[in-house]
C-alpha positions as CSV (number, residue, x, y, z in Angstrom):
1,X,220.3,130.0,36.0
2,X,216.8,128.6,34.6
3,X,218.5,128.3,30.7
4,X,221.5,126.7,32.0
5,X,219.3,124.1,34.1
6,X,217.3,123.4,30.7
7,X,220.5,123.2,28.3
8,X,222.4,121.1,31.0
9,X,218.9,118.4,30.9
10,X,218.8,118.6,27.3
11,X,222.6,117.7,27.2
12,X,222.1,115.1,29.3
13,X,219.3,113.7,27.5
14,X,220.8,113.7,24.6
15,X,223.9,112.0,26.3
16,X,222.0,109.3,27.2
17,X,219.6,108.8,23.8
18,X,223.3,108.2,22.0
19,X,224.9,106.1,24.3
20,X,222.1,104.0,23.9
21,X,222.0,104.2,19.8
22,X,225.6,103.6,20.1
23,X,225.3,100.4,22.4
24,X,223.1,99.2,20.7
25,X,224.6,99.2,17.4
26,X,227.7,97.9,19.1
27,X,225.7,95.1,20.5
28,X,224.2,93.9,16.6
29,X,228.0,94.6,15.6
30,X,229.2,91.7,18.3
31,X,226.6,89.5,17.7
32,X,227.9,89.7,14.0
33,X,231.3,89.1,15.0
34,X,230.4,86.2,17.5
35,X,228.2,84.4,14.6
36,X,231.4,85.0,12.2
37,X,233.9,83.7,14.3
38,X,231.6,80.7,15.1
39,X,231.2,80.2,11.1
40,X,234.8,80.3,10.6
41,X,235.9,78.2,13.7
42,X,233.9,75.3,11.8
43,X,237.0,73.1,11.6
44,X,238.6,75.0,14.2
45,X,238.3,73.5,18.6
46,X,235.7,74.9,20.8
47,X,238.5,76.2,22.5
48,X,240.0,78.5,20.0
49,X,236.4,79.8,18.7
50,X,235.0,80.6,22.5
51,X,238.8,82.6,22.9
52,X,238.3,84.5,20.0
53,X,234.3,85.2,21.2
54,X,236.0,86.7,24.7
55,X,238.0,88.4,22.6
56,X,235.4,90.9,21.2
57,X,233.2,90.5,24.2
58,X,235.9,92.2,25.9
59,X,236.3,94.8,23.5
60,X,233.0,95.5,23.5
61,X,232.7,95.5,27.5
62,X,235.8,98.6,27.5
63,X,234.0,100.6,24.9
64,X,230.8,100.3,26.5
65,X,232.1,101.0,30.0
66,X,234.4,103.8,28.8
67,X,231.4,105.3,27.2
68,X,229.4,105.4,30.4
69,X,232.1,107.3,32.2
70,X,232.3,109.6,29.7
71,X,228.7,109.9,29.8
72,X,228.8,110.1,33.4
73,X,231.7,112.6,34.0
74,X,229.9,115.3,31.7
75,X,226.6,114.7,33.5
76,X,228.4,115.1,36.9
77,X,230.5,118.4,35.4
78,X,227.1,120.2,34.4
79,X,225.9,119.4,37.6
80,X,229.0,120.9,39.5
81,X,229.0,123.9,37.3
82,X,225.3,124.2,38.0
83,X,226.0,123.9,41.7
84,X,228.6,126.5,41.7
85,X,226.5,129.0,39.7
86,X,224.0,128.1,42.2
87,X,226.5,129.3,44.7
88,X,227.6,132.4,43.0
89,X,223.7,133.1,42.9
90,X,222.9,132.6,46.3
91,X,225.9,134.5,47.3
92,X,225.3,137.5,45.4
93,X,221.5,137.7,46.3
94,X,222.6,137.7,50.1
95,X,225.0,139.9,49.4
96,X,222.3,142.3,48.0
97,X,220.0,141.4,50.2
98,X,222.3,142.4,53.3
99,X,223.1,145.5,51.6
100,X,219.2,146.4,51.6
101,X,218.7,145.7,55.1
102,X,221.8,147.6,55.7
103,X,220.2,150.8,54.0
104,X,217.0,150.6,55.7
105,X,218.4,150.4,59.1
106,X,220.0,153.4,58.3
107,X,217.1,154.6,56.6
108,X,215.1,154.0,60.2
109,X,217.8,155.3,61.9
110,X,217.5,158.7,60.6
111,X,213.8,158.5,60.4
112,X,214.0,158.0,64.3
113,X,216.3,160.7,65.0
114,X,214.9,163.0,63.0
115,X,211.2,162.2,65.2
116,X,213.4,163.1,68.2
117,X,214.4,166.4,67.1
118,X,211.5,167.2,65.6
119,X,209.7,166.3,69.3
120,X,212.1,168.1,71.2
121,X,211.9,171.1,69.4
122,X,208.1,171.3,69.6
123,X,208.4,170.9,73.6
124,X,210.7,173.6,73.8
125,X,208.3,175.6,71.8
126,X,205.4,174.7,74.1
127,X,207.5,175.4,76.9
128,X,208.0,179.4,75.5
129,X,204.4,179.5,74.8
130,X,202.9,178.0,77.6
131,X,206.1,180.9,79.6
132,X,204.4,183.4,77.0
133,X,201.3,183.1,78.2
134,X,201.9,182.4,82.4
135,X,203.8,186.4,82.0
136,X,200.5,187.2,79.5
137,X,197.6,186.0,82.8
138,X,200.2,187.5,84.8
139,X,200.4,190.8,84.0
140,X,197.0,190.7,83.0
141,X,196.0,189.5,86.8
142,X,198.4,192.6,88.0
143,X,196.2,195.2,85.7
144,X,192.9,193.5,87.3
145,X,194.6,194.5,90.6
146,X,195.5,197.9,90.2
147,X,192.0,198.8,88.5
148,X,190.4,197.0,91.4
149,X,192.5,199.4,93.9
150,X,191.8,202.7,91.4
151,X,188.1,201.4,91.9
152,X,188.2,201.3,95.8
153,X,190.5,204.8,95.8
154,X,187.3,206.3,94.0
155,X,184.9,204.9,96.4
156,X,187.1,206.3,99.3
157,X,187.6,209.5,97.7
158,X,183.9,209.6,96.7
159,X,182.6,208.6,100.4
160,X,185.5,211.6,101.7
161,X,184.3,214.2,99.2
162,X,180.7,213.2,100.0
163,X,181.8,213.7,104.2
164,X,183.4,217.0,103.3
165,X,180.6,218.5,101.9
166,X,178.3,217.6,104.9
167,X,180.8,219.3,106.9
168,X,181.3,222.4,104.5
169,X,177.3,222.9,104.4
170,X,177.3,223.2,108.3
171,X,179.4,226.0,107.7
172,X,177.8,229.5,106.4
173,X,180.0,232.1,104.6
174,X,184.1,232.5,104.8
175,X,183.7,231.2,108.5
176,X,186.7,229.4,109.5
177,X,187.2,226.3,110.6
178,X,190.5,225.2,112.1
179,X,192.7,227.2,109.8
180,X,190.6,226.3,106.6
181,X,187.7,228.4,105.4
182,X,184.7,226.8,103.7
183,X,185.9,228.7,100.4
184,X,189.4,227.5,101.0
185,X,187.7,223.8,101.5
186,X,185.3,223.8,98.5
187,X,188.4,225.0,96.1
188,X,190.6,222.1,97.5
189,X,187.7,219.5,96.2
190,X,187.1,220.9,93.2
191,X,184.4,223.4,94.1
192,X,180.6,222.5,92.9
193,X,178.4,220.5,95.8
194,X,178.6,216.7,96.1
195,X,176.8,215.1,93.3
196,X,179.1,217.5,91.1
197,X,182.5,215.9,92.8
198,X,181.0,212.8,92.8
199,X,180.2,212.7,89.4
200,X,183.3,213.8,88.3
201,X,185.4,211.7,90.4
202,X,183.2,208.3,89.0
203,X,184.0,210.0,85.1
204,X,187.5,210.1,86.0
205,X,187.6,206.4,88.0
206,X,185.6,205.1,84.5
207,X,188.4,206.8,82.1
208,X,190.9,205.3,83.8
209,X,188.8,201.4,83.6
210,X,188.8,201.9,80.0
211,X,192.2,202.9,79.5
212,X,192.9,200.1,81.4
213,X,190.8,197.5,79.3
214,X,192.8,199.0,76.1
215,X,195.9,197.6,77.4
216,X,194.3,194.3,78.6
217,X,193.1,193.8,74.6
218,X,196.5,194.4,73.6
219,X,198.1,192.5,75.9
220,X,195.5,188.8,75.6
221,X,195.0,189.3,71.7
222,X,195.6,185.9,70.1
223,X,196.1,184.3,73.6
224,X,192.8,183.3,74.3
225,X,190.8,184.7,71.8
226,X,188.6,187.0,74.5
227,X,189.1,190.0,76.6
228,X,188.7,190.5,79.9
229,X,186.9,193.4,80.5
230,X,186.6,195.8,83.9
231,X,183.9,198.4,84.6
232,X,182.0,199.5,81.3
């Protein structure tokens, strides 16, 4: 487009540097002709000589004129050609352009919808983690149950061993009592006196808190990074 605007204004320079060279050469020609016909027409009327001067005037006037519109019609055709490339340029940049926009509204498109999956994906996965870890505190809170009932059932059975024995030491030899003998009595508790039960009934209640604390560090590792821990 820019090399077609400069050889259309050079054209049209030119045009109009010749036109003039050309007019003014056929103006010096006319004024020769005029100043021939007026040297000729010595013995000839006024009348003839001024018809003869109209004559080339005239001729003069239709070159002149049909040079302009020459001159004129190849200036305006340039100009129309330029317009129409104009046009075509216009025209095919929008085209591009619409094609571009076209792309990256599709382009956005996908970006978006690809954001939406990606989001609702990672909700659903902090929906099964968060589930994870409510059935993790859960069964974690149901452990810290049971070892606080195997706690209490050793403090019972402690506290009824302990009673036992007081009864059992009232009692001298194999005499009965009821239809249990003191012998009969001590085997049934694990025979020794009652530090020795209750000893061995807190080992046993502080075996079972530590197998239960194994299963809590299974069950909370990489949850929330500690332990919960029950008895020593």
């Amino acid at each position: 487009m820019g090399l077609k605007q400069i050889g259309d204004a050079m054209q049209d320079a030119w045009s109009f540097i010749w036109d003039g060279i050309v007019t003014t050469f056929e103006k010096t020609v006319l004024e020769l002709q005029k100043a021939w016909i007026r040297t000729k027409g010595l013995f000839d009327s006024d009348e003839e000589v001024n018809a003869e001067i109209a004559v080339v005037e005239k001729e003069y006037s239709d070159r002149k004129s049909a040079r302009e519109q020459k001159s004129a019609d190849a200036v305006n055709r340039r100009e129309s050609e330029r317009k129409a490339l104009g046009d075509e340029w216009d025209s095919s940049n929008k085209s591009i352009d619409d094609a571009m926009n076209q792309e990256i509204m599709e382009n956005q498109q996908a970006y978006r919808d690809a954001l939406g999956g990606a989001a609702a994906e990672i909700e659903a996965a902090k929906g099964q983690w968060q589930s994870a870890m409510d059935e993790v505190k859960k069964r974690a809170a149901e452990k810290a149950a049971q070892v606080d009932e195997a706690k209490e059932k050793t403090a019972t059975a402690a506290e009824n061993t302990k009673d036992a024995e007081t009864r059992v030491a009232g009692i001298s030899g194999d005499k009965a009592m009821g239809s249990w003998s003191a012998e009969e009595l001590g085997d049934m508790l694990g025979g020794g006196n009652a530090q020795e039960r209750t000893a061995k009934a807190t080992e046993e209640s502080v075996k079972q808190q530590k197998e239960t604390n194994k299963h809590l560090k299974k069950l909370e590792t990489g949850s929330s990074g500690g332990t919960t821990t029950y008895g020593d």
